[in-house]
N, C-alpha and C positions, 0 to 999 in steps of 0.2 A: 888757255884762259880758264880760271876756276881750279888748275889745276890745287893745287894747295885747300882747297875747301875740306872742314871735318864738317862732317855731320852726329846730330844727337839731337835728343829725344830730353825735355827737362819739362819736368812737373811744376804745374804751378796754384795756386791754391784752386782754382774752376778747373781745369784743366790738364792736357799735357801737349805740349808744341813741339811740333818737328822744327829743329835748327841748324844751319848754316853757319860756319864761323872761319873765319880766317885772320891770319897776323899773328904777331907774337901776343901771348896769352899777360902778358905783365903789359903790354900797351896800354895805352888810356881806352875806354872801352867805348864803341860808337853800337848803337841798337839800329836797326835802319828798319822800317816798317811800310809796309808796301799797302797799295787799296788795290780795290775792286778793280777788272776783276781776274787782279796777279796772284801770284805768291811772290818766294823769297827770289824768282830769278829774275823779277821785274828791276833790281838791284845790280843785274849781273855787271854793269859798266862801272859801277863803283866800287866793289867788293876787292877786288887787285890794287887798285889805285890807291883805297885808303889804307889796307894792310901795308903793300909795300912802303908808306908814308910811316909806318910804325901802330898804326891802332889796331885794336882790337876789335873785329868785326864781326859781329851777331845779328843775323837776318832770321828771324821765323818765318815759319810760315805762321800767319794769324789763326787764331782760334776757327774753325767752321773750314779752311782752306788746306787744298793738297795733302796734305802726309800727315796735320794735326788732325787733334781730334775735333768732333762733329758733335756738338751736344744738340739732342729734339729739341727744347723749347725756344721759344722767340725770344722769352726775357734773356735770356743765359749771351745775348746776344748784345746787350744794353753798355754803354759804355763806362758805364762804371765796373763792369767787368770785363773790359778789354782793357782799360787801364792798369786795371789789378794785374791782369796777367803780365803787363810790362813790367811792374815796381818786384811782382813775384821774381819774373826773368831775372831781374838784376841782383838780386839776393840771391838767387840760386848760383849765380855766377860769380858771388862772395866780393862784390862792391857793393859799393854804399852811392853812388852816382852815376850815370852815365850821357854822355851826347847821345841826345835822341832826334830821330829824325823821320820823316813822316810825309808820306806823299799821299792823296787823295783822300781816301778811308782811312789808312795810316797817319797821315796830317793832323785827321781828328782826332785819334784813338790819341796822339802825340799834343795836342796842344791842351787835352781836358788831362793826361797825366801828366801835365805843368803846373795846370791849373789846381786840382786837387794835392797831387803829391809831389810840391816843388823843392823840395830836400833832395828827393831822389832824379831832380835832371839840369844836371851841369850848366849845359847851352843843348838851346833847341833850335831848331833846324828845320822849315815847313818848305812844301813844296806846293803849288797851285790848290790850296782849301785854305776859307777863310776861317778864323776863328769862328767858335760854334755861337756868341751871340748876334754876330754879321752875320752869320748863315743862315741863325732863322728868324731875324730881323727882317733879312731880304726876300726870304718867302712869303715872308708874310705882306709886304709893302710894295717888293716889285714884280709886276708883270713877266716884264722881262729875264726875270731869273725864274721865274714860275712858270716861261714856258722853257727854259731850257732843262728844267730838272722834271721833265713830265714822267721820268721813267721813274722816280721817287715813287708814284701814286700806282703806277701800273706794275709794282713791285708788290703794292700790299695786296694785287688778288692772288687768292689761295689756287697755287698749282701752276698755274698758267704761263706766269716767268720763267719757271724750270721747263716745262714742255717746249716752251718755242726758241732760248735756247739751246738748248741741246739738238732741236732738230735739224738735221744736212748736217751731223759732225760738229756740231756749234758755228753754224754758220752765225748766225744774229748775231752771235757774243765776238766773234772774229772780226764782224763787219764793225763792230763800235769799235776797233780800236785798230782796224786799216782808213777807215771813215775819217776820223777825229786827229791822225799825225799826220804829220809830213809823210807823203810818197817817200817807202823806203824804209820806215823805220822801223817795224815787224818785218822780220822774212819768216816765209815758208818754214824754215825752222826752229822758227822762234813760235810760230803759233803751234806747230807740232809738241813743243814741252806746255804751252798752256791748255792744250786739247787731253793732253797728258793729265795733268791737273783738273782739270774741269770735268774730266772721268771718271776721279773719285768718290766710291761711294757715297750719296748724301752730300756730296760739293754743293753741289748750284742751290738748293737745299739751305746750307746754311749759308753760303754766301748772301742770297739774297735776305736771310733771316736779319742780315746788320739791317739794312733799310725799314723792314718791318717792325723791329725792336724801336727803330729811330721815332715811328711818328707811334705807336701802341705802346710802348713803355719804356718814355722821354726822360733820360735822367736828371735827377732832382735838380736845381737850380742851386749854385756852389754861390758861400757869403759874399765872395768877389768875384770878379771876371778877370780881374789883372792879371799879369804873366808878370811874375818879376824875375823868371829866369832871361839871361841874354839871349835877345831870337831873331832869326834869319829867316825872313820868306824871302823863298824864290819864287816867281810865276811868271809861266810863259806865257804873252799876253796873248797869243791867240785859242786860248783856249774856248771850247765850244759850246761846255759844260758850266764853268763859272765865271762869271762876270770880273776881269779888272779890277771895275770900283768899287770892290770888295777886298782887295790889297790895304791900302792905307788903312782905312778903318781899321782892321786888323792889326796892323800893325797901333795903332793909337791903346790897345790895350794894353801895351805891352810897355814895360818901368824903361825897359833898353833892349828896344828893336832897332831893326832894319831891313828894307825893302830892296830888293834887284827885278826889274822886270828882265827877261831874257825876250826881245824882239823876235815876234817872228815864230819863237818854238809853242807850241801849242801846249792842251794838259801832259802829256806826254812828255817832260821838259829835261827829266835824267835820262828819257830814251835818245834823245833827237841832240841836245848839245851836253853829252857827259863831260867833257874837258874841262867846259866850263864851269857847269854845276858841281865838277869833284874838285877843280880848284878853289871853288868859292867855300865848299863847306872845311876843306882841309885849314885853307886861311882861318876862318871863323872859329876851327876849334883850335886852334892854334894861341887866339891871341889873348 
């Protein structure tokens, strides 16, 4: 599994991102973008599947995560600078579009680089995060999403996210995401390469610096909210962290969406049913 993976190192206007890539390099090119609190091997179940389909497969690690680089400030963390870094990704990679796809953190970084710079993405591809003005519409309006996202708030104290953790080997960070799946779908050494990751100098650091950027410096509000690229959310409906009836919504900004709830599978939803999820997005870029 993985065997076939190049790795590289590509600059981007903020930055320079560690990358992952596999598949014939003339395929149509898919970006796959992982959240909190993965990197590129949060992926690892689709990265064979869509190569050997014929695409082009490029996974970073995000800015602030694993083997990229780690900028100090909080702003450098604002999502108009993780966008950038994507539309940079894809210039560097000497296209002019690509299927983008985006799960959690990734989701977002993936649906505001639609939303901003929709030249540069084909069809998009979201996995369990609602569009970002459902998202903080519903912070603002529901209780119920406002207590499930408490770690948003307990993110913005200085130090203290990072201390606790890291502490026991990254127990707490371990526990959110054997907690939140299906029995079974992290093993033992699968947390081993994120403990790996979450090691890295200045990791947890900037990881948690997306959340702090999020609510201290909000990116500016773009002329529309429409998505007129074609888009696919997938969400598994049991997830723990965001609400369901934050799905459609989302999809209603969009010129020509569509919604698949996957039963059953929680946030976690390319960990727990990949078959399904790589068949669906293979279809979608396909048609």
């Amino acid at each position: 599994m993985l065997a076939s993976i190049r790795e590289s190192r590509i600059r981007t206007s903020g930055t320079t991102l560690h990358v992952v890539e596999a598949g014939p390099e003339d395929g149509p090119l898919v970006v796959l973008l992982h959240g909190f609190p993965e990197f590129w091997y949060g992926w690892r179940k689709q990265i064979d599947y869509l190569a050997d389909h014929g695409f082009r497969v490029v996974v970073p690690d995000q800015r602030g995560y694993n083997l990229s680089d780690k900028p100090n400030s909080v702003s450098a963390y604002g999502l108009n600078h993780l966008a950038k870094d994507v539309v940079d990704l894809i210039d560097a990679l000497g296209r002019k579009k690509a299927m983008l796809v985006g799960h959690d953190w990734g989701g977002a970084v993936a649906w505001w680089a639609a939303n901003r710079y929709p030249e540069y993405v084909e069809r998009l591809c979201i996995l369990n995060i609602p569009h970002h003005v459902v998202m903080h519409r519903n912070l603002r309006r529901s209780f119920k999403q406002l207590r499930k996202s408490w770690y948003i708030f307990f993110f913005q104290l200085p130090g203290l996210p990072e201390k606790a953790m890291s502490a026991a080997n990254f127990k707490m960070i371990g526990n959110s995401l054997l907690k939140t799946s299906r029995p079974g779908t992290f093993s033992s050494a699968d947390l081993a390469e994120y403990q790996r990751a979450w090691s890295q100098p200045a990791a947890l650091r900037s990881m948690v610096n997306w959340y702090r950027a999020a609510v201290r410096k909000p990116a500016p509000r773009l002329p529309s909210p429409r998505i007129k690229t074609p888009t696919l959310l997938i969400w598994g409906t049991g997830d723990k962290f965001l609400g369901r009836e934050m799905a459609q919504p989302s999809i209603d900004f969009c010129d020509n969406g569509r919604l698949v709830f996957i039963e059953g599978a929680t946030h976690w939803v390319q960990h727990e049913e990949p078959r399904r999820v790589n068949e669906l997005m293979a279809d979608f870029f396909r048609e």
